[in-house]
C-alpha positions as a Markdown table, in Angstrom:
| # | Residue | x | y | z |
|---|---|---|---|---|
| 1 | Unk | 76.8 | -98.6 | 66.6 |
| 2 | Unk | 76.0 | -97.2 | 62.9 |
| 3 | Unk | 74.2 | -94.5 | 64.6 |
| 4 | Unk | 77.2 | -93.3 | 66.6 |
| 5 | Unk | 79.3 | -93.9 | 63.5 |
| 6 | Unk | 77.0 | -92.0 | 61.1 |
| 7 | Unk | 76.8 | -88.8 | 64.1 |
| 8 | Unk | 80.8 | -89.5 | 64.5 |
| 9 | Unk | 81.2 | -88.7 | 60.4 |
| 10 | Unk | 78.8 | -86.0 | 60.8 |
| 11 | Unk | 80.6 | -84.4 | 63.3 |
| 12 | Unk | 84.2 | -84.5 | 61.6 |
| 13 | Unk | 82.3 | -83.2 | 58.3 |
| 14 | Unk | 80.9 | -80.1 | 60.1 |
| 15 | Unk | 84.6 | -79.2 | 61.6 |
| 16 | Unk | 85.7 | -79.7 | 58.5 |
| 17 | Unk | 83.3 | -77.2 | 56.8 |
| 18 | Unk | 84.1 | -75.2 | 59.9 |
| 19 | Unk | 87.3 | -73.4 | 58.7 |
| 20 | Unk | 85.8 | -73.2 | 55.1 |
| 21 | Unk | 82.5 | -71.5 | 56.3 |
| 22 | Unk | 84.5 | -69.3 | 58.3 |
| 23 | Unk | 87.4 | -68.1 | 56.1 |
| 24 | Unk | 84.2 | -67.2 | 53.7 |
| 25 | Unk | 83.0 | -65.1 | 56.3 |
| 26 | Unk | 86.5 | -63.7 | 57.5 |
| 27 | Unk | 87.4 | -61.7 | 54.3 |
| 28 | Unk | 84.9 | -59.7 | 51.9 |
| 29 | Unk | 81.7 | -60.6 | 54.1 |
| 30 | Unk | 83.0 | -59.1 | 57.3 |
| 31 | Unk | 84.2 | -56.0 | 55.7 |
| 32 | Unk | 80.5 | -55.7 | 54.3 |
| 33 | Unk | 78.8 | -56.3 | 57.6 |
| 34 | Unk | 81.1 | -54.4 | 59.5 |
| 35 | Unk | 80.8 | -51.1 | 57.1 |
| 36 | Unk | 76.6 | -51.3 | 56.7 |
| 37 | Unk | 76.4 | -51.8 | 60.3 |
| 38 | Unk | 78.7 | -48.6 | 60.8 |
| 39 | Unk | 76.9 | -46.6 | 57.9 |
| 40 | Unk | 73.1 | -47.6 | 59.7 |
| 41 | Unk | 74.3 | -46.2 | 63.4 |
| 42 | Unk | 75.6 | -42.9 | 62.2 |
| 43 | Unk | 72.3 | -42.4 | 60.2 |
| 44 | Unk | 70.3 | -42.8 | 63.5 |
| 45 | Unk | 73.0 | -40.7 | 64.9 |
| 46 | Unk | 72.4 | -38.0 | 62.8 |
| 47 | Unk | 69.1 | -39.0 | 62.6 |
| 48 | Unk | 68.1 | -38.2 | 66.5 |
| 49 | Unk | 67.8 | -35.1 | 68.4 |
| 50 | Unk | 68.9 | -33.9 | 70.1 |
| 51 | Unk | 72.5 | -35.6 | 69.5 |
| 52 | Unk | 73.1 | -38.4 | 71.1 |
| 53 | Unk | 77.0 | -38.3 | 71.7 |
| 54 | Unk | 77.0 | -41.6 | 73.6 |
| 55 | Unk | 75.8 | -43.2 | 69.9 |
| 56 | Unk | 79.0 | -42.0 | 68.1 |
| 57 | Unk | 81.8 | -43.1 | 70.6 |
| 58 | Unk | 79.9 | -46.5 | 70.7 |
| 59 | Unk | 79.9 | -46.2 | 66.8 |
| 60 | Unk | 83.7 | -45.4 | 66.8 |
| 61 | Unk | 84.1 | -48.5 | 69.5 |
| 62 | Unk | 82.4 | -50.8 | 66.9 |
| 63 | Unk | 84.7 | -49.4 | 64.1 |
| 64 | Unk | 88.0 | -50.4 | 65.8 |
| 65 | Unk | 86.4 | -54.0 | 67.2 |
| 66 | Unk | 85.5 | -54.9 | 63.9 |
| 67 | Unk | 88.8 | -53.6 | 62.1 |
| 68 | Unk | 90.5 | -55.8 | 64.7 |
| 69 | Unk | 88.0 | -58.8 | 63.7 |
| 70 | Unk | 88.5 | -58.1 | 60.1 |
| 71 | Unk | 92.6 | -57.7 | 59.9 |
| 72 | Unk | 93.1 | -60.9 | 61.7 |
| 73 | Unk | 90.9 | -63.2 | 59.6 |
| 74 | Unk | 93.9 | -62.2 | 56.9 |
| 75 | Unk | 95.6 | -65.4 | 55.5 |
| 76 | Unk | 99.1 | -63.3 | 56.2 |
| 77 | Unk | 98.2 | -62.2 | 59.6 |
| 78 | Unk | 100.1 | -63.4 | 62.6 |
| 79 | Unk | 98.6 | -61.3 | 65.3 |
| 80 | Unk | 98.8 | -63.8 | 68.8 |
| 81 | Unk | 98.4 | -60.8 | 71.5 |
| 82 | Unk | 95.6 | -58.2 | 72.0 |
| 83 | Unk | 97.8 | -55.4 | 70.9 |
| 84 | Unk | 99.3 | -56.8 | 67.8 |
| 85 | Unk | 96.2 | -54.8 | 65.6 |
| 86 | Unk | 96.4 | -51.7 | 67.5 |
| 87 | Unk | 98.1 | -49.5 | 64.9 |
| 88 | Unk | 94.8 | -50.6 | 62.5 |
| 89 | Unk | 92.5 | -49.1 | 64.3 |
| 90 | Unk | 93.0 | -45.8 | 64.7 |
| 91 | Unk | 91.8 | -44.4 | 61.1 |
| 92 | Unk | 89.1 | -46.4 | 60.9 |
| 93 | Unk | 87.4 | -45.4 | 64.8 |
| 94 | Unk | 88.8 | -41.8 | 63.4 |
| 95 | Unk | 86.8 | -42.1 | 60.6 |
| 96 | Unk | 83.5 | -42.4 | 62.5 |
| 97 | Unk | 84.5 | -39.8 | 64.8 |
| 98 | Unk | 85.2 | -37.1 | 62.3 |
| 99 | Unk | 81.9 | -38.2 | 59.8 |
| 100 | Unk | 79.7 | -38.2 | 62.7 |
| 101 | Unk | 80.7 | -34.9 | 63.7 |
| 102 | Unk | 81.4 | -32.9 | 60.8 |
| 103 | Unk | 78.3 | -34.5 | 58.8 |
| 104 | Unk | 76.1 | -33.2 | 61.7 |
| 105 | Unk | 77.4 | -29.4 | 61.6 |
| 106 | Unk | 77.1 | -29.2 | 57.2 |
| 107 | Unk | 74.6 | -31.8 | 57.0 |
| 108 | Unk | 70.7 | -30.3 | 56.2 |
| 109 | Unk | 68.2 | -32.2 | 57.7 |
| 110 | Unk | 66.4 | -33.3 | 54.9 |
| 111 | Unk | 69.9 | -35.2 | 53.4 |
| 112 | Unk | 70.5 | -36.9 | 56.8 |
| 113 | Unk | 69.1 | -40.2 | 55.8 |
| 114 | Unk | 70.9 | -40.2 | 52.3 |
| 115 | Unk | 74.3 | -38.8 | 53.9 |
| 116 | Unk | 74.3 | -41.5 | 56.6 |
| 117 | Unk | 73.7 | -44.3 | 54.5 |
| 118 | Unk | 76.5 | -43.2 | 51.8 |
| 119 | Unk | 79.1 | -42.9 | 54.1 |
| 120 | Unk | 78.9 | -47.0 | 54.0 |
| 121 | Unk | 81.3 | -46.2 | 51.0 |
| 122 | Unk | 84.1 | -44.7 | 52.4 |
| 123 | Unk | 83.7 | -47.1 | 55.7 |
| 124 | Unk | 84.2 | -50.1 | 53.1 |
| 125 | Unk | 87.2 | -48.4 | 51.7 |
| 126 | Unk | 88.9 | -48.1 | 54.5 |
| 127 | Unk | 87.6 | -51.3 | 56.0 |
| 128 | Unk | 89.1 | -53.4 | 52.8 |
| 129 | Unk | 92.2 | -51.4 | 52.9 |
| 130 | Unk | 93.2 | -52.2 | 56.4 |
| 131 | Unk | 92.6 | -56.0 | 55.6 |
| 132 | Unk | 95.0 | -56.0 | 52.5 |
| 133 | Unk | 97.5 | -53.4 | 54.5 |
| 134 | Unk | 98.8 | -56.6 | 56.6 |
| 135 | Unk | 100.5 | -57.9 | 53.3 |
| 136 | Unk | 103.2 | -55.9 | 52.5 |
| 137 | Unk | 104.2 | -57.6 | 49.9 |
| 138 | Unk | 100.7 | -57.9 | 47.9 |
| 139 | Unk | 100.4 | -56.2 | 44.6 |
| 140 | Unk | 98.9 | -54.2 | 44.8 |
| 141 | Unk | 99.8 | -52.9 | 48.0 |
| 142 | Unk | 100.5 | -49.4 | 46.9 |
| 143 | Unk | 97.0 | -49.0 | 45.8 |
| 144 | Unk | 96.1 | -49.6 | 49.3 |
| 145 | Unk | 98.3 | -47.4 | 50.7 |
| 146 | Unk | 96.8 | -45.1 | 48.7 |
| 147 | Unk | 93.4 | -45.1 | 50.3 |
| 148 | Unk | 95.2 | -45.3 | 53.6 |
| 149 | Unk | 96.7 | -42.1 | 53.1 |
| 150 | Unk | 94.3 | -40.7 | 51.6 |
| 151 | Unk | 91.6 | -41.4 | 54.1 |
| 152 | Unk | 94.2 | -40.0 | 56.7 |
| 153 | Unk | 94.4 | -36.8 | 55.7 |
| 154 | Unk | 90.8 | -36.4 | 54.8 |
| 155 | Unk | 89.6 | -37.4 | 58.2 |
| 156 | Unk | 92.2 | -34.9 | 59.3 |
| 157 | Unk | 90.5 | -32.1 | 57.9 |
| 158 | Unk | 87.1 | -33.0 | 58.8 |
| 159 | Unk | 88.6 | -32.9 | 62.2 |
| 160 | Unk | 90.3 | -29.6 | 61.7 |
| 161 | Unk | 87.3 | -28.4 | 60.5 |
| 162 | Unk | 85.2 | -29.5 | 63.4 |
| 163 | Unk | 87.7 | -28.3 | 65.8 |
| 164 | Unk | 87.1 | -24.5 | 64.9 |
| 165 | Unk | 83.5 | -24.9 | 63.6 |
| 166 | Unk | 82.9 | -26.0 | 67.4 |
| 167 | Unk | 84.9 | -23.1 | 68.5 |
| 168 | Unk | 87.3 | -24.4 | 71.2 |
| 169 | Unk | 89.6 | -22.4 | 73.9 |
| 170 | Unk | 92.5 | -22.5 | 72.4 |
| 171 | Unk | 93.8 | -24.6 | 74.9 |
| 172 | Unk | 91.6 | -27.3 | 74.0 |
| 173 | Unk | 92.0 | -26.6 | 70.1 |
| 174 | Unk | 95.7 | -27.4 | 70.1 |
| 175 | Unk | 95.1 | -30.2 | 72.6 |
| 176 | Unk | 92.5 | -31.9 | 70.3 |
| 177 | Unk | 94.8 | -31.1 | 67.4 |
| 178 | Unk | 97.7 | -32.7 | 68.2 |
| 179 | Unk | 96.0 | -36.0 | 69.7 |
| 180 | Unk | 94.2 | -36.5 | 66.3 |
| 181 | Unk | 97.5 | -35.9 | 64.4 |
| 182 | Unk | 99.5 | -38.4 | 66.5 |
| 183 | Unk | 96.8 | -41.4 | 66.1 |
| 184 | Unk | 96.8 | -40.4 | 61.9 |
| 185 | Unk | 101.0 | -40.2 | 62.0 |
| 186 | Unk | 100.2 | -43.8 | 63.2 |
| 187 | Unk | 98.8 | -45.0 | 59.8 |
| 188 | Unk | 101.4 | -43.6 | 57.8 |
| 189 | Unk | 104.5 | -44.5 | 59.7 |
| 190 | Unk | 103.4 | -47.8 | 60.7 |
| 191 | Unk | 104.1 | -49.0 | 57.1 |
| 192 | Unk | 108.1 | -48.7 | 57.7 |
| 193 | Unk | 107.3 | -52.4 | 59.7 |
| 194 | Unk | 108.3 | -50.7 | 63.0 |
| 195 | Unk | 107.7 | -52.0 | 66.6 |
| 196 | Unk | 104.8 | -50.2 | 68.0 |
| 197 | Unk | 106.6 | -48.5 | 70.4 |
| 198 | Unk | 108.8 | -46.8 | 68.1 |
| 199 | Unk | 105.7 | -46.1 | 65.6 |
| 200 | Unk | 104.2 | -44.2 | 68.8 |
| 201 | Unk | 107.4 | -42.2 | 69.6 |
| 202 | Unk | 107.4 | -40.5 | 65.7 |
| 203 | Unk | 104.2 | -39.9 | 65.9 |
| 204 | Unk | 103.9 | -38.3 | 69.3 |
| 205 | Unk | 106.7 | -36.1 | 67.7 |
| 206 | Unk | 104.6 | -34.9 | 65.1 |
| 207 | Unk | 101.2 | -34.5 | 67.8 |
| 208 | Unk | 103.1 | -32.3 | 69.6 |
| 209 | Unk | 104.3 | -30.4 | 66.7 |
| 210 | Unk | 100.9 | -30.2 | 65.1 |
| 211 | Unk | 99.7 | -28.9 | 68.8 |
| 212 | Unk | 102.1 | -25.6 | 68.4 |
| 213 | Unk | 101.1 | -25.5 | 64.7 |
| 214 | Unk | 97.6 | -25.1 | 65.8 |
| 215 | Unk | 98.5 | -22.6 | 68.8 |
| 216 | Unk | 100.0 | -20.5 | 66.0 |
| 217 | Unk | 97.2 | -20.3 | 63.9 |
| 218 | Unk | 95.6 | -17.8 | 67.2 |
| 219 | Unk | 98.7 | -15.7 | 66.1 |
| 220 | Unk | 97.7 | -15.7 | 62.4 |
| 221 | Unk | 95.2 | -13.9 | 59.9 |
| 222 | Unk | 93.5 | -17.8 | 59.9 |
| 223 | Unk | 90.3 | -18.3 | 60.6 |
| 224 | Unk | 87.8 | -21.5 | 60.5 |
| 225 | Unk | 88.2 | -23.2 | 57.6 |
| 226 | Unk | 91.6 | -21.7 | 56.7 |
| 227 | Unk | 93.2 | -22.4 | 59.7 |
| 228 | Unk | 92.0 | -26.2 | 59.2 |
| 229 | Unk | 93.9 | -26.0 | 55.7 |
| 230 | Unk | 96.6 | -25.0 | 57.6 |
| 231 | Unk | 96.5 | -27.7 | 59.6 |
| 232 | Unk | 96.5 | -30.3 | 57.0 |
| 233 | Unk | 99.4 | -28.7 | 55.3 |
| 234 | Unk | 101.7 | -28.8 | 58.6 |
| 235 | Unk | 100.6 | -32.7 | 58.8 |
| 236 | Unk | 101.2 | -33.8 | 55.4 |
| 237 | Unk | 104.7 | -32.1 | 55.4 |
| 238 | Unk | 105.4 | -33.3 | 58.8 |
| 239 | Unk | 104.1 | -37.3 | 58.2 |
| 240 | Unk | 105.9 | -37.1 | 54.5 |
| 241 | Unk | 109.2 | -35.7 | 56.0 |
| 242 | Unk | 109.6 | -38.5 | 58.9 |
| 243 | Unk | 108.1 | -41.1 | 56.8 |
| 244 | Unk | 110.4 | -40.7 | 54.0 |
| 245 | Unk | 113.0 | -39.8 | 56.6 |
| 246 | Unk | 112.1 | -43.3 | 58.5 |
| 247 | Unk | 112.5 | -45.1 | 54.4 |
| 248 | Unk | 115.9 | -43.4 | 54.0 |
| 249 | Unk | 114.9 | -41.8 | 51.3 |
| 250 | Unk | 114.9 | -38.1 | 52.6 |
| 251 | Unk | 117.0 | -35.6 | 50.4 |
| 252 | Unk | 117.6 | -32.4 | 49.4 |
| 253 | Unk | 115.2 | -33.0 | 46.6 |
| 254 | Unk | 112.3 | -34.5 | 48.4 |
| 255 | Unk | 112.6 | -31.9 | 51.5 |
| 256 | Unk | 112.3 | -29.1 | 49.0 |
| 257 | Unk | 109.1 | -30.9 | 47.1 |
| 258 | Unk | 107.6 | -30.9 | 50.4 |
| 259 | Unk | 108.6 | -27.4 | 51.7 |
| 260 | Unk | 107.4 | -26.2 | 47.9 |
| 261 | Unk | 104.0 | -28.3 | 48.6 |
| 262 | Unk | 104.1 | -26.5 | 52.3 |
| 263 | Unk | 104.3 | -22.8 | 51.1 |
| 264 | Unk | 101.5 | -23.3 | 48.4 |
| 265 | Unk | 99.1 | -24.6 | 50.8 |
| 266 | Unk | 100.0 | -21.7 | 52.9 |
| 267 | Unk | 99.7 | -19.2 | 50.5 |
| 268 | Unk | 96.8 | -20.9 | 50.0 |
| 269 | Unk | 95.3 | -21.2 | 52.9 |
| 270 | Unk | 95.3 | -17.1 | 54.0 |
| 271 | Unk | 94.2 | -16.3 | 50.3 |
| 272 | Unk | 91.1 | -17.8 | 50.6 |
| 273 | Unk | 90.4 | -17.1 | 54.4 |
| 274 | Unk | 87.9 | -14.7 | 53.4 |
| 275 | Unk | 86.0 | -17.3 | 51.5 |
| 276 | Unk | 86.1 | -20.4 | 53.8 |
């Protein structure tokens, strides 16, 4: 009887050491696992040859699992259904996507290893910032927004970049164009708190327009690198018009900020096409 009593106590101290042990492991520890493990497979990517492609879609797989993992172990998080994380994981599966393939086409050989392992950084970045994104009312949620946004449009112009490096029909250029730019519109509407359906609809909106921006640039003195700044212009002022539009907060003042942002890029953008 003592026995069954003392493995009794035992038992109800272990469940209760349970949910301890594993909100340790839900926050910081996750993020750190899940961004080492990401940074390890897209040095071997890199690493082999020739390119295994099958590595990097499996890499970009892992990202969104453990960005799903990671944002529900949030004490603020009320996600039930299987979908309730989708709008997470887009930047972050993105974000293996577009290192894996831009680092391979700039990368030397000799800096594989080093780049590989570095890009751990940025993966924890945007790892941690998706975690603290589900609390919109943190702090210092604008400082995570920041990264948010910030990783958006840089993974957008590795992907620009990529898309004309690889030199696509264009066909498949504004096809791949638009797609990428309607999962990043995701990131930076979702944070107006709308349904996911309505999220999608805006941001299909701005992949389709982002599809006909690209098909223009076969029309324009924009080549390669250029035509990727291009790119990224038409995005930001595209995600900043609707999202500001979506905040009621759209004006005369803020549409010409953007439109002035819009032009310089542009100018921008052909000035230097001889140099990118």
């Amino acid at each position: 009887m003592k026995q069954a009593a003392r493995g009794g106590k035992r038992r109800r101290e272990a469940r209760k050491a349970s949910p301890a042990l594993e909100g340790a492991i839900s926050r910081l520890d996750r993020v750190h696992i899940v961004a080492v493990a990401l940074a390890l497979g897209l040095t071997a990517y890199l690493a082999l040859e020739p390119t295994q492609n099958w590595i990097l879609l499996l890499l970009s797989v892992l990202a969104a699992l453990g960005t799903d993992n990671i944002v529900r172990t949030h004490p603020k998080a009320h996600f039930q259904r299987l979908d309730d994380t989708a709008l997470f994981l887009f930047v972050p599966a993105l974000a293996t996507l577009s290192l894996g393939l831009f680092l391979e086409e700039v990368v030397n050989a000799d800096w594989t290893p080093a780049a590989g392992l570095l890009s751990a950084v940025p993966f924890w970045l945007i790892l941690r910032a998706e975690h603290d994104s589900v609390d919109l009312a943190a702090p210092d949620y604008a400082s995570t927004r920041l990264v948010l946004n910030g990783a958006t449009y840089i993974i957008a112009v590795l992907f620009f970049f990529t898309i004309y490096e690889f030199d696509l029909s264009l066909l498949a250029a504004s096809f791949s164009a638009g797609v990428v730019s309607l999962l990043l519109a995701i990131e930076v509407l979702r944070e107006e708190a709308m349904d996911t359906s309505r999220t999608i609809f805006y941001a299909t909106a701005i992949g389709v327009l982002l599809a006909e921006a690209a098909w223009a640039t076969h029309f324009l003195p924009l080549q390669g690198g250029a035509a990727a700044v291009f790119l990224l212009v038409a995005l930001y002022l595209m995600t900043g018009m609707m999202h500001n539009y979506l905040a009621d907060r759209l004006n005369i003042r803020t549409a010409g900020e953007f439109t002035a942002v819009a032009v310089a890029g542009l100018l921008l953008a052909t000035l230097s096409d001889a140099y990118l």
